[in-house]
N, C-alpha and C positions, 0 to 999 in steps of 0.2 A: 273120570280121570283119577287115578292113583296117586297118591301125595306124593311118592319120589317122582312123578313126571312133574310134580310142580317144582322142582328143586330147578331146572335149569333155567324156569321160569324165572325166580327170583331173585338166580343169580346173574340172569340179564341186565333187569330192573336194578339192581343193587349195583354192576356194575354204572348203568347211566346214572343213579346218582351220586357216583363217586365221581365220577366223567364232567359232573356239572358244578362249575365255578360257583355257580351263586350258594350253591349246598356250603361247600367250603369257606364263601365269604361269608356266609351265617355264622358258621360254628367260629370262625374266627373273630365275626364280631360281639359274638354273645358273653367270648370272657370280659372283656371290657365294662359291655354293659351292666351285667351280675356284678360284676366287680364294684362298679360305683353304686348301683341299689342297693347294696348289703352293706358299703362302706356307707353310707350315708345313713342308712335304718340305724346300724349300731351306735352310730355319733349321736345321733338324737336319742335311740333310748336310753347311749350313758347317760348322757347330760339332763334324761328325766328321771334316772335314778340315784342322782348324783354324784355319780361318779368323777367328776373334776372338781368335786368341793364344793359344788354349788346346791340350792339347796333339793330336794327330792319330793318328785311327787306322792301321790298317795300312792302305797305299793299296790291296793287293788284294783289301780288303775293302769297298772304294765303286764300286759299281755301280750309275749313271744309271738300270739298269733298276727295282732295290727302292728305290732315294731317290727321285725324281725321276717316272719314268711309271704304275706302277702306284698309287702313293699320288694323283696329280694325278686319274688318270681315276676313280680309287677312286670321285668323288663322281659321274660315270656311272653306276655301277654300285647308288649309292645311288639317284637318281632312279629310275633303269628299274627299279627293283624294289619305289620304294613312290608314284611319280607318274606315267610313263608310264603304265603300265597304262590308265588313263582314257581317253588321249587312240580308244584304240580302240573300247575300251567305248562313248565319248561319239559315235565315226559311226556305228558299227552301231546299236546302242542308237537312238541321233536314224532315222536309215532307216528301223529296223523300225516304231516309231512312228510317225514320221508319212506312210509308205507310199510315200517315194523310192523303197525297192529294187524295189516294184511296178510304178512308174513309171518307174524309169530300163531295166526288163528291154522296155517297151513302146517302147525306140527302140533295141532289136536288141541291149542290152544283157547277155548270160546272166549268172546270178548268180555262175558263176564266175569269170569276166572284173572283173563290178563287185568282188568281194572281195579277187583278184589286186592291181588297180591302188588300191583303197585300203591294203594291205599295202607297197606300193612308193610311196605319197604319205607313210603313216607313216615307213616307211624314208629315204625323202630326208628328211624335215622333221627325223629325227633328225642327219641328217648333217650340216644346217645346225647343230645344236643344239651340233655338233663342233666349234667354231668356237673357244668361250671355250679348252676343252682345247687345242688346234693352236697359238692364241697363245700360249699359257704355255710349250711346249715350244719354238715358236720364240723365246719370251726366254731360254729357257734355252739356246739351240742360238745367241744374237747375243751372248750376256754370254760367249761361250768354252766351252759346257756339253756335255759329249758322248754322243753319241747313236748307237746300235747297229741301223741300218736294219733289219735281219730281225727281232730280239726286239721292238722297239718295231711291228713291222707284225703281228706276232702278236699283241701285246697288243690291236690295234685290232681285229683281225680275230676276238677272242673278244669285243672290245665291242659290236661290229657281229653279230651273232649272237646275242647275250644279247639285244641288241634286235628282233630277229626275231622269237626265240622266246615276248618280252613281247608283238607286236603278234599273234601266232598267239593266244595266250592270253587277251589280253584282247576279241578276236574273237568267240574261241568262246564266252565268261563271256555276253558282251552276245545273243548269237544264242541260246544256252539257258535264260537270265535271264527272269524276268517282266520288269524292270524293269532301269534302270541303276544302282541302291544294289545288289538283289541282287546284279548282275553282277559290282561291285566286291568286295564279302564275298566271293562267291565264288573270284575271283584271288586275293584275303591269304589267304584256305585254301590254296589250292594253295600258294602262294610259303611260307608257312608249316610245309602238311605238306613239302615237300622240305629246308628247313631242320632238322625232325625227322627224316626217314629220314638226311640227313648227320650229324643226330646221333648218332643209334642206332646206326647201324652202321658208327662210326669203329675201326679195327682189329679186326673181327670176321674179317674175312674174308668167303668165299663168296659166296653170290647178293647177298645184302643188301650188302655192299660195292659190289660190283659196281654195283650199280646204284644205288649213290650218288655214284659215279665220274661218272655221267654226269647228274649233277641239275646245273641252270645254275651254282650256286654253283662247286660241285668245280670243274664242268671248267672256270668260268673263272678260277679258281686255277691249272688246268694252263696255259691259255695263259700266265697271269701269271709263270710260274716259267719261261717260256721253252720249253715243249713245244709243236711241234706236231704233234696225230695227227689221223689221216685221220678215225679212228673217232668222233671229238667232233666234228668239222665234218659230218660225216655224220646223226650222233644230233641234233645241234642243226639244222640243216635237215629234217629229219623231222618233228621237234616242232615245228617252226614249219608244217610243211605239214599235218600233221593239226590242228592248233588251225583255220587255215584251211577244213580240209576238215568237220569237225565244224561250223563256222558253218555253211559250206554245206549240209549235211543237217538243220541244225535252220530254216535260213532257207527251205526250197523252199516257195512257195506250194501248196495246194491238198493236199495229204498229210493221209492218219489219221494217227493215231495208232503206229497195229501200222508202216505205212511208215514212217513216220519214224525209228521206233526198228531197224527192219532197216537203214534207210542208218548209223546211228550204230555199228550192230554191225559191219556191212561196212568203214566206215571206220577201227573200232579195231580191226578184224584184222585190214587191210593195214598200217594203221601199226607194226602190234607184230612182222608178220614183217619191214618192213622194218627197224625197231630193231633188231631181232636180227640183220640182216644187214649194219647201219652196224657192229656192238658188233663186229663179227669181223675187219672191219679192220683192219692190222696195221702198216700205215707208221706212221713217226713219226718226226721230226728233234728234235734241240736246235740249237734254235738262237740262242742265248746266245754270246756272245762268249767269257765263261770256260767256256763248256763244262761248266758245272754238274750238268748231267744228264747226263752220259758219264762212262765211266772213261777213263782216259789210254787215246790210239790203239793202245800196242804192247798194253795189254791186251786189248783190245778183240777185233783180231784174235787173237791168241792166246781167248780164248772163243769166238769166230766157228767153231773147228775141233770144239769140241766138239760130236757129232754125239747124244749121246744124250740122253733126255729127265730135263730139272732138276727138283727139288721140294723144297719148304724149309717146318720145322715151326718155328714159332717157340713157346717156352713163355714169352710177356712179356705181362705182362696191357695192357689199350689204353691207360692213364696211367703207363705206366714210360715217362719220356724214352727210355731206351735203344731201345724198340721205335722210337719216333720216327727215332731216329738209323738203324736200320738201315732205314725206309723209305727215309728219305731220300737217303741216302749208298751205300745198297747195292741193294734188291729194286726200287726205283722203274727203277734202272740197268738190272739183268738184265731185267727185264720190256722194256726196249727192244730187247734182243738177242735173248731167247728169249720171244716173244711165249707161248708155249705155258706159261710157267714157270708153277708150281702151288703157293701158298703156303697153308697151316692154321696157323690159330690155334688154340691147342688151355687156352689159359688159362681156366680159370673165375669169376675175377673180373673186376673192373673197376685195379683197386688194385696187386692182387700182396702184399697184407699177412700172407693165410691161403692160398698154394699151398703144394703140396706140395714134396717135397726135391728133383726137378727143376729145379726154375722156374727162369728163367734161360736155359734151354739150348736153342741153335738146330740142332737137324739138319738136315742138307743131304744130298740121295740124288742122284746122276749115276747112271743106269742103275741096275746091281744095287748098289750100293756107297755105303752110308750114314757119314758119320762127325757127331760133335757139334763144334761150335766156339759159345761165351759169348760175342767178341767179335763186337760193332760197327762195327768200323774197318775203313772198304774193302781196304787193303793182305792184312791178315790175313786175313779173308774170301776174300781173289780166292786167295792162297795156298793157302789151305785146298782150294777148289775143284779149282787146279791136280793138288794131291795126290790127290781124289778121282776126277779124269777121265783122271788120265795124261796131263798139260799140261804139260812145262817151262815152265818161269816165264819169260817174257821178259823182255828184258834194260830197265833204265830207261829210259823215255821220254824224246823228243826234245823233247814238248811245250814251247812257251815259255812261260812263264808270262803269268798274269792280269796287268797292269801295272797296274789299278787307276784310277781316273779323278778326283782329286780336285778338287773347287772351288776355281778359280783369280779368280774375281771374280762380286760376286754381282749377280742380273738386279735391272734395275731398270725401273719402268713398271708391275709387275704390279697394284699398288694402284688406280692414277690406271683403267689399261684393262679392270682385269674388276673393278671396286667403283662405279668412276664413269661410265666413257664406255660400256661391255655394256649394263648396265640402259639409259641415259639413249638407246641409238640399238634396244635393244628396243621403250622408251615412244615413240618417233617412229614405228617401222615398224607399230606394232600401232594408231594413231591412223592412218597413211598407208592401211593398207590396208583400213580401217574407209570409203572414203568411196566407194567406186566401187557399192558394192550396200545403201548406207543413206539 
């Protein structure tokens, strides 16, 4: 099929989601929302810059990425996980019912092609949705506010994703579904159970970890933190093309029963050896400005040399801060360098109130050579290691420090343009483009 035949295609598709209320009660309810995320980020970073007079934090501690981008698009992330969803459900859903997809495949249409390009009309329609988000950052980037080109394009780039993976999903909900309420129930299950497997298996370790690492939430927490890995751009493209490919075996005309359910089988066992083969991907940058996710350069190389393989027991049960502290500040780090590293949990509670006289204590093995170390603290830690691999410690880093970015004057307009003029030029476009097919 030639690209200009897809053109009427999409301008099908693009017409039904103009046609579809919930599309437009999104966009009209997202200025509001953006609106009060970004008024609220700003009030708190003024007042930790001190900007009312009061007094200020450490400047190396304001970073435009936690005040500022993640908190603003935060309310994305709230949409696509309890409003978009619909917007999928409601074409497929609408198609199957009333026998579009049978009819659009009778003008050379295959059903994969028609699922493709409504995946790509949902995906642009959200782009546009980007809009209220993009103004608020450029008020903040015209009032003097600064902004860190690679961490804030990560952060879009796991928003853009999370929204894929919502339009794959609520695809396949509508394609498997009797109906479009069931199909709905069905996506708050799924978005539901993945919020319980992150629950569960928070500092456990093992498989169960593991594979909470890469449920939408987590890993757009990792984008958020300023990581980007290969492996979650991979995983999250996957699960957006199986949700796809799952509508397409449950959408084929003319199939029993036994067939149908053989395509469903085939499709969920290419998907899961490819999962398995995103999961093994091993790139990954920081890409943060402070450099949050790295340890300083001279360390860095100095670990680079160690040739033999790391493994680390931690005895902290999953609510001691402390365990927190050493993901964050240490095992999150080494997992960047030695993709291979291998951590057990080995606590048996949840608490740490009834372990035994261990508790507390982290082993760390290089090769044959085990030792214990209780602290937390990167410095000690990298030390320790050095000791155990046969590393002199390298000498202080060069690094310059984090300078820190605090609020120098605050944005002004955000009220007037995503409270007043968002909604009020949504209510004009969604009356404009109501008239050409009514």
């Amino acid at each position: 099929m030639r690209f200009r035949d897809v053109r009427p295609l999409a301008r099908l598709e693009v017409q039904e989601l103009l046609a579809c209320r919930a599309s437009w009660l999104l966009l009209l309810l997202l200025g509001p929302l953006v609106g009060h995320a970004f008024l609220t980020a700003v009030s708190l970073y003024a007042e930790a810059s001190g900007a009312s007079g009061g007094p200020a934090a450490l400047a190396q501690g304001l970073s435009p990425l936690d005040g500022i981008v993640v908190p603003t698009f935060g309310a994305y992330d709230l949409a696509v996980t309890l409003l978009f969803p619909f917007l999928p459900i409601r074409l497929v859903a609408a198609g199957k019912e009333s026998g579009a997809l049978r009819i659009t495949q009778q003008l050379e249409a295959p059903l994969p092609l028609q699922l493709a390009v409504k995946g790509a009309v949902l995906v642009s329609g959200w782009l546009i949705a980007w809009i209220p988000g993009l103004l608020a950052l450029f008020l903040w980037r015209s009032a003097g506010g600064h902004l860190h080109g690679p961490e804030t394009a990560t952060v879009l780039l796991g928003h853009l994703l999370r929204v894929g993976f919502a339009a794959g999903l609520g695809a396949a909900c509508a394609a498997v579904a009797e109906s479009a309420s069931s199909a709905a129930l069905m996506a708050l299950s799924v978005t539901v159970g993945t919020w319980a497997l992150d629950f569960v298996a928070a500092g456990r370790g093992g498989l169960l970890e593991a594979l909470a690492r890469m449920t939408p939430t987590a890993a757009l927490r990792t984008f958020e933190h300023g990581t980007l890995k290969v492996s979650l751009v991979l995983v999250f493209l996957t699960l957006t093309f199986y949700g796809f490919a799952l509508a397409w075996a449950a959408l084929v005309p003319g199939l029993s029963l036994k067939a149908r359910l053989l395509r469903h089988l085939a499709v969920s066992v290419a998907a899961f050896g490819l999962l398995l083969l995103a999961s093994q991907a091993t790139p990954s940058w920081d890409v943060t400005e402070d450099r949050r996710n790295s340890f300083p350069r001279a360390d860095e190389a100095a670990l680079r040399t160690i040739r033999e393989p790391i493994s680390v027991t931690v005895r902290l049960a999953p609510e001691d801060p402390r365990r927190l502290d050493l993901e964050r500040s240490v095992l999150d780090k080494l997992r960047r360098i030695f993709p291979s590293l291998r951590v057990v949990y080995s606590a048996s509670s949840r608490s740490g109130l009834f372990e035994p006289d261990h508790y507390g204590e982290i082993w760390y093995r290089v090769g044959t050579r085990s030792g214990m170390c209780r602290s937390t603290t990167e410095p000690i830690v990298l030390e320790h290691l050095y000791g155990l691999a046969g590393v002199p410690k390298p000498l202080d880093s060069n690094d310059p420090p984090y300078p820190g970015h605090p609020l120098t004057k605050q944005p002004r307009g955000a009220t007037r343009l995503l409270f007043g003029l968002w909604p009020l030029a949504t209510g004009l476009a969604w009356i404009a483009s109501r008239e050409p097919w009514e």
